[in-house]
N, C-alpha and C positions, 0 to 999 in steps of 0.2 A: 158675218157668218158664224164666228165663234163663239159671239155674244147670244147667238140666237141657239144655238147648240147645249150651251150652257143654263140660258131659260128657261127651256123647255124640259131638259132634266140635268137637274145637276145631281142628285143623289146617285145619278148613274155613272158622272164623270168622277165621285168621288170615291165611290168604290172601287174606279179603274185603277186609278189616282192611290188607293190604299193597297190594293194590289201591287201595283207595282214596285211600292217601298219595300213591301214587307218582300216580295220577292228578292228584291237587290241586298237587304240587310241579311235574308237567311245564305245568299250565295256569297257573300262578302267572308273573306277569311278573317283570322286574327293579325291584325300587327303586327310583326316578329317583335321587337324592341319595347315596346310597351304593356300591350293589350297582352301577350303573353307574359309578362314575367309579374303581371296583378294577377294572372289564372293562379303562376306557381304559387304566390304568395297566398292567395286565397285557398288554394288547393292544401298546401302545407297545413295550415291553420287547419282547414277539414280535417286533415289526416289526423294531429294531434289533439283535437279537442281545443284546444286555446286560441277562445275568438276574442281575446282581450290585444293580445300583442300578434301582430305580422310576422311569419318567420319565411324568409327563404332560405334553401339551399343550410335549414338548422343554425341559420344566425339572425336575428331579432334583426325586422324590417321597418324601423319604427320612425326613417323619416320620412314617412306617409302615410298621413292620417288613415287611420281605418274604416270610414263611410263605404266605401265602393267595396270593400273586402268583405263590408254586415250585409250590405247587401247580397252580395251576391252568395251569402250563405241565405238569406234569407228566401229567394229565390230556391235554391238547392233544399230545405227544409220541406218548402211546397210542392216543388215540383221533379225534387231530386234532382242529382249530378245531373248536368246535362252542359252540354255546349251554348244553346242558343239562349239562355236565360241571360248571361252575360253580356252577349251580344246586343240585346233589348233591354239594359238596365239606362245606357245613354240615352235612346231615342225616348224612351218613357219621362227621362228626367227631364230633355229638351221640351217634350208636351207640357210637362208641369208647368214651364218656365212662361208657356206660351199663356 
């Protein structure tokens, strides 16, 4: 039955299918313990201009490579401060992977 559902349109299930991620990812909060304290650290960096070195809380964050931190300025560059850019920097990179 599901075989024959899928057949006949899957462009249709895949959209549902894309719907519903992107729904679950935009209602999904941040992580207290992680996902938040790579915003401060990101965010920090925005404040001051210095997207060379990590800073939280005004003291160099620096044993954690800075990739996710350029990104998510890079993101914020295009599409400005925003919440959800971050939140879509994993899923995008999981796709790459695929």
């Amino acid at each position: 039955m599901i075989s024959r559902l899928l057949q006949r349109d899957p462009l249709l299930w895949l959209f549902w299918l894309t719907l519903l991620v992107l729904v679950s990812f935009a209602s999904r909060s941040y992580i207290p313990i992680h996902e938040t304290r790579y915003l401060a650290a990101a965010w920090e960096m925005w404040l001051r201009g210095d997207f060379l070195v990590p800073y939280m809380n005004g003291e160099t964050y620096s044993h954690k490579p800075p990739l996710l931190f350029w990104l998510i300025h890079a993101g914020w560059l295009i599409t400005g401060v925003n919440d959800w850019w971050p939140r879509l920097i994993t899923p995008l990179l999981a796709l790459a992977c695929l």
